[in-house]
N, C-alpha and C positions, 0 to 999 in steps of 0.2 A: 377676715384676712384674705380671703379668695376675692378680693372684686376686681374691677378691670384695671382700676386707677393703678392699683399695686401691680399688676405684672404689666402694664406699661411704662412703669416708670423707675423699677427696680429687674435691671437684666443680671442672672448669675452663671457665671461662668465655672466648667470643671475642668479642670488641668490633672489626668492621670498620668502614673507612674508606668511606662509599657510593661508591667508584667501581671497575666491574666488575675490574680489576685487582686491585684490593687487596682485595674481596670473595672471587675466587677461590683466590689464595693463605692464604688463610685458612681456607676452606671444607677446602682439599684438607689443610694440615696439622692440620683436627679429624679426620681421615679418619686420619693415623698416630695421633693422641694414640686414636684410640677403638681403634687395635688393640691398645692397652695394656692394655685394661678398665677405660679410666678415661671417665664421662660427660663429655660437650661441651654446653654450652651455646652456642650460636649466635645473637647479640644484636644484630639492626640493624630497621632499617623493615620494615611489612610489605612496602613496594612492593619495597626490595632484599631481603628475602629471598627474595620470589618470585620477583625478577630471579636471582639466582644460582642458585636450582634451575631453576629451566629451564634453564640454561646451563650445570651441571654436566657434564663432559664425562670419559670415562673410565675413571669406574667411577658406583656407583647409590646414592645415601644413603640410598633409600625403604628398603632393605633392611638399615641399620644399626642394631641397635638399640642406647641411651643417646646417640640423638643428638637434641637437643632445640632447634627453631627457636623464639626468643621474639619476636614481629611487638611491637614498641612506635611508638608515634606519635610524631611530630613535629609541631611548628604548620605550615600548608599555604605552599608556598614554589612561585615563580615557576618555568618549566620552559621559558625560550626556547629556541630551536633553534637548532644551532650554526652561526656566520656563515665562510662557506666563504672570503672575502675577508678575514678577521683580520688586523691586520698582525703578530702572533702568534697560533703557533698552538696555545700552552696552553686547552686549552677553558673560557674562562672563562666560556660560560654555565651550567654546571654549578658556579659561588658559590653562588649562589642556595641550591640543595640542601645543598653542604658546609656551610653556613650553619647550615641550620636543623637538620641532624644534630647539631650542638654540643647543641640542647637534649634530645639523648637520656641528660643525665647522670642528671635525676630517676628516672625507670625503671631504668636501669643499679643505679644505688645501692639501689631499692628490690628487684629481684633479689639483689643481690651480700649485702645484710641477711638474705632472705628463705632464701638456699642457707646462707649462716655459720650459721643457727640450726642448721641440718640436717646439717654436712659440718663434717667436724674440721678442714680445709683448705679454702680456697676459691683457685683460681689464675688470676689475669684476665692473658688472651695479648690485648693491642692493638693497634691499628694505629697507629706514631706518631705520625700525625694526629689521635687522638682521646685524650691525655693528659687534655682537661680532662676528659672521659665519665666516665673513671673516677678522677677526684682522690679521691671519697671512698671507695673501697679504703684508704687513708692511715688512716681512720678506724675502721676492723673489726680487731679484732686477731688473728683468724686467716684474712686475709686479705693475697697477695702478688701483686704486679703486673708483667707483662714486658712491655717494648716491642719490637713486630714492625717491621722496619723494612725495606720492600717492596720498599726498589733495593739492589742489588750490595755488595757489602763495598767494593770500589773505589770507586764513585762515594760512598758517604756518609764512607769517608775523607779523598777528596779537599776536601769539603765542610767535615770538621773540621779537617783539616792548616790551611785558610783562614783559617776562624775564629779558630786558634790563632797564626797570621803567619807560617806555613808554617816549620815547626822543623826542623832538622837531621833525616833520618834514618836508617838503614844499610838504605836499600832505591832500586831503579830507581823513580825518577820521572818518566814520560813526561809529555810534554804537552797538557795536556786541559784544551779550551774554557773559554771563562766562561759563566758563569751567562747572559751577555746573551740576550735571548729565550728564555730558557726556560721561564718563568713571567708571572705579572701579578704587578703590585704588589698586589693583595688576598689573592691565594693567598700569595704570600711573605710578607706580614702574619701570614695563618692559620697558617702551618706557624712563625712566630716565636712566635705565640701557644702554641700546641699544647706545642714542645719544652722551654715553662719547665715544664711537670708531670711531663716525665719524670725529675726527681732522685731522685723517691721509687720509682722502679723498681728491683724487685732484678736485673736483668739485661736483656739483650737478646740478641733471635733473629733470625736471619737465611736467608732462604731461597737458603742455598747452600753450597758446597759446599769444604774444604782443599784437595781437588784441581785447583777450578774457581781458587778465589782465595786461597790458603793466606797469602802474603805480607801481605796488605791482613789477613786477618783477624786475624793478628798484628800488624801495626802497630796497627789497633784498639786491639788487647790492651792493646798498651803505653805507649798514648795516652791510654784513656779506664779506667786501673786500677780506678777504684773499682768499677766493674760486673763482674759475669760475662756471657760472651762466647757463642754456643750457635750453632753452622754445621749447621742441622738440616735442610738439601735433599740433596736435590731433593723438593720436597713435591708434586709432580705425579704420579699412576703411572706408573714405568715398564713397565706390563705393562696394555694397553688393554682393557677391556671392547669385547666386542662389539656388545652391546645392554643399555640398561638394561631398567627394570621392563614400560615401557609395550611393549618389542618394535621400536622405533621406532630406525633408520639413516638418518642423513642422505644424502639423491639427490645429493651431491658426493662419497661414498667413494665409491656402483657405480659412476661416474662416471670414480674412478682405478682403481679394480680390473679394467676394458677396458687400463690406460696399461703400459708398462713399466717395469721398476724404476727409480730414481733419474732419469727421463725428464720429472719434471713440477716445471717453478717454482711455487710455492703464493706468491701475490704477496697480504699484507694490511699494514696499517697500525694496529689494535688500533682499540679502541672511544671511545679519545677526539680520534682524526683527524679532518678534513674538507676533503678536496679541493678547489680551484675548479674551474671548470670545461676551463678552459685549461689546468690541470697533468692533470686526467683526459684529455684528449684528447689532450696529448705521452705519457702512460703509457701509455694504449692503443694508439698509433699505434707504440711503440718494442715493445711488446710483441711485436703482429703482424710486425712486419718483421724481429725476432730467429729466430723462424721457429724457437720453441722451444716446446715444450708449457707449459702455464700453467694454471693456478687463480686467477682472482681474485677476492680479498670486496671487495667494491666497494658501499658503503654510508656513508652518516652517522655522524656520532658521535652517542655514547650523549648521549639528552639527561638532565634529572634524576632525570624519572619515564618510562624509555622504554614503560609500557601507556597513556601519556598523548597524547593529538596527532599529526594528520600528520608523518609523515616525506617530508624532501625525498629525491627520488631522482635520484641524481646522470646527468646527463648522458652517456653516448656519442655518439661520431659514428654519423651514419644510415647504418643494415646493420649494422656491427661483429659482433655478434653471429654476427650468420649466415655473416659475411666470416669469423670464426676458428673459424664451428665445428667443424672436424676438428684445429684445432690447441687451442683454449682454451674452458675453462669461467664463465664470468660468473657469479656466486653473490650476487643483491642482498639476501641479507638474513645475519644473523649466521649463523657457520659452527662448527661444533667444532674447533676447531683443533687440539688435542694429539690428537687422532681422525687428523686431517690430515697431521700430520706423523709421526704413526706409519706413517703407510702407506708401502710399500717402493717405491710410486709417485714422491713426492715425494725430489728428488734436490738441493732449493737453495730458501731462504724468503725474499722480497724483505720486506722488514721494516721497521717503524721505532724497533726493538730496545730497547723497553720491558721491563724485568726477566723480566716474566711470561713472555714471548717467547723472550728469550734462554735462561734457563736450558728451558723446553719443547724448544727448538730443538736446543739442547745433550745433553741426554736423551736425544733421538731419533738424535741425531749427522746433524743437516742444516745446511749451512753456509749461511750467513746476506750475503746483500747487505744492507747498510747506510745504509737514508735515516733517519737521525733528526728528530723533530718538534719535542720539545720536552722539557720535565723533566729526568730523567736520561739521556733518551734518548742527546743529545751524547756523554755520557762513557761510557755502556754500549757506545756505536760503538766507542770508542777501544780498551777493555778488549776486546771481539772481535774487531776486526778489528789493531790492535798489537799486543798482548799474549797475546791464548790464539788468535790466528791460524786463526780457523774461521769467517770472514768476510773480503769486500772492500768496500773503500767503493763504494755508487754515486752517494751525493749528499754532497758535504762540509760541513760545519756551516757553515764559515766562509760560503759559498754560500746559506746557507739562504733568503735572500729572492729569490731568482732560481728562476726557472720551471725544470726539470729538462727538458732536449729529447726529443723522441723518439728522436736521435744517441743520447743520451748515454745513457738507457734502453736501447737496443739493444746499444749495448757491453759494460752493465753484466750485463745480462741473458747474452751471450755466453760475458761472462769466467766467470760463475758456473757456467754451464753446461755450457760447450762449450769448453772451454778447458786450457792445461796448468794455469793457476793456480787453476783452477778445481775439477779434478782432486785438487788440492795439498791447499786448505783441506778439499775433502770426506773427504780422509783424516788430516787433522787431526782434524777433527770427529768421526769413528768412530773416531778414539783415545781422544779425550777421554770422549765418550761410554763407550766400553769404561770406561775409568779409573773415573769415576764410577759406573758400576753395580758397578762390583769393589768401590769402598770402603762400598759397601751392604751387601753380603757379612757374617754372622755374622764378629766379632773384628775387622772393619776397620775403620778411621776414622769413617765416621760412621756404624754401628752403633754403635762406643762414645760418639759423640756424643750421641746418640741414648740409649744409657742412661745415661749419666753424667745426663741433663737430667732424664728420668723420676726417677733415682734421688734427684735435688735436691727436686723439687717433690710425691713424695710422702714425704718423710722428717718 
């Protein structure tokens, strides 16, 4: 399936959603599609393109060859910085951007034209969010389009199960939050907007895994028949580069590689967080008095153009620093995280268990404490910590507007760590983990996933 004939003659295109999560995962599954010998196209801003290769973490793309970034413009859009007192905390100053991404469908189309003359297949892999991008793939006739859909099989079923007025079905239904707070009414606008273009998709892909959530990707199945179905994670490596091209290691590994194994909480919240100051100073203060080893990214959320404007830097109490320096690391600026959690250091990830997150977490087989923010965050809680059981709650959804204590962080931080139940999910998690790199394995599950997909899209 690697020979020449095939990646001359089938070009695939990726259309990401500008926000570091959904950049990533996209990034990382051009990284399988190119070990097939098929060329990648790579198709967003220049500002996010350059945003995700710098942040590439894991392995090195300067050194791929048929992998092709195309920088296109958009009209110039607002880039506030994000208000740490929201009374949600869906990052909506990042509209502004989502916004103006919609008008990268001109470019997209004149690409997707420009590879059809050339490539007997053209395959455009999208991000949900950006159905209109590529509506006119519809109109190239050797041209087919998949949507990537960047949260869990669970939570985008529970999503559909809804819409549909929730139908009988022959599977375990737990119970999982509403929607309330998890978005703005603009972005739930955008995302109504977005999913009327997906009918013309020949299928959808999902970054995960039969072993992670086999049930949900079958109710799928049998929910939304007209599509084909494609469980193609763990798209992250599981086998870390040590350094890429430039030679350059982040001063927070040597930083674990002094720690002992499974001795360090790696505490972050992803890149569209933003703390007030009053919950940073109960974190920090339940931190220290857990009297547990720690890593924390402790930073701002991404704004639209992050090489654009001051960044606010968030407040500690006076000394902290220097008060945990034999127990904790402070890391104020973005961190490599699957670098992070590969390390034999890290033994429990205080999280706000965004897909990306989870399944990284998963991978490395580190158990996950559970604050969710927003999005699908809620439901991805539910699905780790009830269901695949390699996570504890430490902030409950229903709670979300209330301040988290420094009490209650120190507990949570305990049970994670230091604890019999603690102990429990961590060998949960190095099953699961095991499990999932076993069906990576030549002849297993999603290796045949894996080919059966190649085999669709270069036929």
């Amino acid at each position: 399936m690697t020979t020449q004939e095939n990646s001359e003659s089938v070009a695939v295109v990726m259309v990401p959603f500008p926000a570091q999560g959904h950049l990533n995962q996209l990034l990382h599954l051009s990284r399988i599609i190119l070990s097939y010998g098929l060329p990648v196209h790579y198709v967003c801003t220049s500002t996010h393109n350059r945003q995700v290769m710098l942040r590439v973490h894991g392995w090195d793309p300067v050194a791929v060859a048929g992998f092709h970034f195309h920088d296109c413009q958009v009209p110039p859009f607002s880039s506030p910085p994000p208000n740490p007192d929201a009374a949600t905390k869906f990052p909506s100053h990042l509209q502004p951007c989502f916004d103006a991404c919609c008008h990268l469908r001109k470019p997209v189309a004149q690409l997707l034209r420009t590879l059809s003359s050339r490539a007997r297949k053209v395959v455009i892999i999208h991000d949900s969010m950006m159905g209109s991008v590529v509506q006119d793939a519809g109109s190239i006739p050797n041209a087919e389009s998949y949507a990537f859909h960047t949260v869990s099989a669970f939570t985008l079923f529970f999503y559909k199960w809804e819409t549909m007025g929730k139908p009988q079905v022959n599977a375990e239904m737990p119970d999982v939050p509403s929607l309330d707070g998890c978005f703005t009414k603009d972005f739930l606008e955008l995302i109504a907007m977005q999913h009327r273009y997906l009918d013309v998709n020949a299928g959808s892909i999902y970054n995960t895994s039969t072993v992670i959530e086999g049930t949900y990707l079958d109710l799928l199945r049998e929910n939304v028949k007209r599509k084909q179905h494609w469980a193609l994670g763990p798209f992250n490596p599981l086998k870390v580069a040590e350094k890429n091209s430039s030679g350059d290691r982040h001063h927070c590994l040597e930083w674990l590689d002094k720690q002992a194994m499974n001795s360090v909480l790696y505490v972050s919240f992803g890149t569209t967080t933003t703390m007030g100051d009053e919950q940073i100073h109960e974190l920090a203060v339940g931190l220290r008095r857990s009297n547990q080893k720690f890593m924390w990214v402790l930073r701002d959320a991404d704004t639209g153009d992050v090489f654009n404007g001051d960044v606010r830097r968030p407040e500690l109490p006076k000394g902290y620093v220097d008060s945990v320096k034999e127990k904790g690391l402070v890391v104020g600026e973005w961190a490599p995280q699957l670098e992070i959690l590969a390390h034999p250091a890290v033994g429990g990830f205080l999280s706000h268990c965004g897909w990306n997150s989870c399944m990284e977490s998963i991978t490395m087989g580190v158990p996950i404490g559970a604050w969710p923010m927003h999005s699908d965050q809620p439901r991805n809680a539910v699905l780790i910590t009830k269901l695949l059981k390699v996570g504890i709650t430490v902030k409950d959804w229903e709670h979300r507007d209330e301040i988290v204590t420094a009490a209650v962080v120190e507990d949570g931080v305990r049970r994670l760590m230091a604890s019999k139940e603690g102990e429990e999910v961590r060998r949960r998690a190095a099953e699961l983990c095991g499990a999932v790199r076993q069906s990576m394995s030549d002849g297993e599950v999603s290796s045949k996933e894996w080919d059966s997909f190649i085999t669709h899209i270069i036929k």
